[in-house]
C-alpha positions as CSV (number, residue, x, y, z in Angstrom):
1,X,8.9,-76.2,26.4
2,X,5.7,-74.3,25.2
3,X,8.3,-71.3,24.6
4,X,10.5,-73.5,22.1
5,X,7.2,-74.9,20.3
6,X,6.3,-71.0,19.5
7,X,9.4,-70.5,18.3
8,X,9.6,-73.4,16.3
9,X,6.1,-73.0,14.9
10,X,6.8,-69.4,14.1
11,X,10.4,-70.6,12.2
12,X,8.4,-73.5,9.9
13,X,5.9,-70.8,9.0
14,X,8.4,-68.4,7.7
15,X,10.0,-71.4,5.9
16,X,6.7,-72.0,4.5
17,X,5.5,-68.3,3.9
18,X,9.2,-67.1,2.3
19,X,8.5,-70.7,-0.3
20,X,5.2,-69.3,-1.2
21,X,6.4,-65.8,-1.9
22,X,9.6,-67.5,-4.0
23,X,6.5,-69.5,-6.1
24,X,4.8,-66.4,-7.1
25,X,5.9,-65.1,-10.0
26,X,4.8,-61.7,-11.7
27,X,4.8,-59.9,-15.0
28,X,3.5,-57.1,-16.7
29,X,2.3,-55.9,-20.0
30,X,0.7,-53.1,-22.1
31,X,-2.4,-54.7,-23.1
32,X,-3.6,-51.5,-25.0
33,X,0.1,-51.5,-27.3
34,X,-0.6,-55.2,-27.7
35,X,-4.3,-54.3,-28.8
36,X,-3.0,-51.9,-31.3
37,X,-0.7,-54.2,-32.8
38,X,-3.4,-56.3,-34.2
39,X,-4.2,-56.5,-37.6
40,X,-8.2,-57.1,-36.6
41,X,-8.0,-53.2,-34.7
42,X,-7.8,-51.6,-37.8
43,X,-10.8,-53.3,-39.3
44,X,-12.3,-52.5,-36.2
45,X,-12.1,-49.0,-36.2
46,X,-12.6,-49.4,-40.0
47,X,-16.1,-50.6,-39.3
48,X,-17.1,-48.2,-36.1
49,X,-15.6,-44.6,-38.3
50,X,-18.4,-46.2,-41.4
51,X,-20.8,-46.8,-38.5
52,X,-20.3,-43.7,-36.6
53,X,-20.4,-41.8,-39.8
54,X,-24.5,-42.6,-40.1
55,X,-25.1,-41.3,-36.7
56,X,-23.2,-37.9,-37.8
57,X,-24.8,-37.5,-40.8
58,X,-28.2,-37.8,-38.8
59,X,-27.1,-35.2,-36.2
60,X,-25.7,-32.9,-38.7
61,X,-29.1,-32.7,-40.7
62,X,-30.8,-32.1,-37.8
63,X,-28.8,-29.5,-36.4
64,X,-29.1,-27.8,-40.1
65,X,-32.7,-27.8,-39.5
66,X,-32.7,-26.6,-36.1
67,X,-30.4,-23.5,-37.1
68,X,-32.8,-22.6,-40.4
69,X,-36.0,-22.8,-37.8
70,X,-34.4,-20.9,-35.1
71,X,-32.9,-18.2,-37.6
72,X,-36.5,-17.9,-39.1
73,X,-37.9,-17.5,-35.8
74,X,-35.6,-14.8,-34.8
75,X,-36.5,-13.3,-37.9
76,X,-40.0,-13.1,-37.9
77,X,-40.6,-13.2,-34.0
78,X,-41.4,-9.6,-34.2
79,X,-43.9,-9.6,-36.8
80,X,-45.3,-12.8,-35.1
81,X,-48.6,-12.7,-32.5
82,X,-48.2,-14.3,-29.6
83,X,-49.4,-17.9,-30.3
84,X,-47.6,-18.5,-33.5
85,X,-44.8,-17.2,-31.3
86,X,-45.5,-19.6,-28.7
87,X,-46.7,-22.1,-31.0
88,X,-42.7,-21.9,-32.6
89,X,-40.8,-21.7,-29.5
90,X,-42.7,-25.1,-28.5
91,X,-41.9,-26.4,-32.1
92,X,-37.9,-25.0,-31.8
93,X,-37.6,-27.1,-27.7
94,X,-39.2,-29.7,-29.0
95,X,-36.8,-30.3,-31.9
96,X,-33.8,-29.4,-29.8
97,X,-35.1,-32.0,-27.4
98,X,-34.9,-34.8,-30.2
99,X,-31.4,-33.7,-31.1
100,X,-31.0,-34.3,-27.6
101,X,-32.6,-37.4,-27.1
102,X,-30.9,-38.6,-31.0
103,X,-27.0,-37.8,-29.6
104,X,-27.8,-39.5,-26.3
105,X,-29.3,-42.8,-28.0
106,X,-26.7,-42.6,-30.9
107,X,-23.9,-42.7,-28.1
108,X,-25.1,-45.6,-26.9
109,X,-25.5,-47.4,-29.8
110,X,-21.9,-46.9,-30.8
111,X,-20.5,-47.7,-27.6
112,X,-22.8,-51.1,-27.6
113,X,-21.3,-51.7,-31.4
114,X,-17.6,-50.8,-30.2
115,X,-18.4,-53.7,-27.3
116,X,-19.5,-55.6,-29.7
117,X,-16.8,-55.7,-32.0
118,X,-13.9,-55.5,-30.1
119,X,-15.2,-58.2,-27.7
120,X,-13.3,-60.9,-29.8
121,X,-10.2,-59.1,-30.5
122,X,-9.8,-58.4,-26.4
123,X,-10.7,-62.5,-25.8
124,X,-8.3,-63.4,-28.5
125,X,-5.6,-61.1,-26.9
126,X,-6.1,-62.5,-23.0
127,X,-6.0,-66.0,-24.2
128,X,-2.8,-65.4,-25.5
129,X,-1.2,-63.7,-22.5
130,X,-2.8,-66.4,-20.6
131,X,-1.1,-69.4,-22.4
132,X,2.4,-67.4,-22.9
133,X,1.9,-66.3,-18.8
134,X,0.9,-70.3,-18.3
135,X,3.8,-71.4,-20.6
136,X,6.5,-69.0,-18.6
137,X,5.0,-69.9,-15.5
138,X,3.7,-66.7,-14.3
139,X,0.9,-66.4,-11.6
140,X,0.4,-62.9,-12.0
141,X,0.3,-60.7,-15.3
142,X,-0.8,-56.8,-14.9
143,X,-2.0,-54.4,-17.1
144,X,0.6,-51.9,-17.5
145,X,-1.1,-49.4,-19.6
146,X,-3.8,-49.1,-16.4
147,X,-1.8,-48.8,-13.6
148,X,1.6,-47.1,-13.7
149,X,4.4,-49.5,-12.6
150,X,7.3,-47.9,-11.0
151,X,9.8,-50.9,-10.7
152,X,9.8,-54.0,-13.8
153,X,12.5,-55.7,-15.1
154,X,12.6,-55.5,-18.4
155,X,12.5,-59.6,-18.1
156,X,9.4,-59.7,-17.2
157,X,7.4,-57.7,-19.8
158,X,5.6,-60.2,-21.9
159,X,4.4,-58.2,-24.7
160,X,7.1,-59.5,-27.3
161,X,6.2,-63.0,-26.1
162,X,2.1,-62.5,-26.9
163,X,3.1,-60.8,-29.7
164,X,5.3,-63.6,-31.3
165,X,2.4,-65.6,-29.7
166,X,-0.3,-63.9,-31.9
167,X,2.4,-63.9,-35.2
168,X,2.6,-60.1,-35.1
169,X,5.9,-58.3,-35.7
């Protein structure tokens, strides 16, 4: 008796377990193409080449300066005594520290800004593939520009739904 309750437990749970693998359904889609695609991507990286252009600018000067300095120093060091030598060695480190310090800071600034302004484009972009995924009745929708997908029916790429979604062409 106990013997044909196991096996009859263990037959309703494979009923059960092969329904719940039937329900799930997957897709995929290339959320970077999709990003590309958008009309607001090329103001964006309209805006971050104007605002990466003042941080160049910046760098560029200063590197201008340090190369003047350092030639001057090279061609002077051996007429120099030894604490204006010292005195523009200190002056030439600490100038290539600010450089330093400027690139560094600049960096994060533009990657903040690029957060910043593609923030909206990325929500605007899930929230689509969310309601077409919802709509189509999806559980599951992955990334197929991060992780390399060796087996999906074309069926069940949902990049030209979001994109009709989205009115892009």
């Amino acid at each position: 008796m106990k013997r044909l309750f196991k096996v009859a437990l263990v037959a309703v749970c494979m009923v059960f377990v092969g329904t719940y693998a039937k329900a799930q359904k997957i897709a995929h889609i290339n959320f970077n193409q999709l990003v590309e695609l958008m009309p607001e991507t090329k103001t964006v990286r309209t805006q971050m080449e104007a605002y990466q252009k003042t941080f160049v600018d910046t760098y560029t000067t200063m590197g201008n300066e340090f190369q003047t300095k350092a030639q001057a120093y090279e061609k002077d060091k051996a007429t120099m005594n030894d604490a204006t030598r010292t005195a523009k060695e200190t002056e030439l480190q600490d100038l290539q520290k600010r450089i330093q310090d400027f690139q560094k800071d600049a960096q994060g600034k533009v990657e903040a800004k690029s957060n910043e302004l593609t923030r909206p484009l990325f929500t605007k972009a899930r929230a689509s593939i969310s309601k077409v995924a919802k709509a189509k009745g999806y559980t599951y929708v992955l990334d197929s520009s991060q992780t390399e997908l060796l087996v999906s029916p074309e069926a069940d790429d949902l990049l030209a739904s979001v994109k009709a979604d989205l009115g892009l062409k």
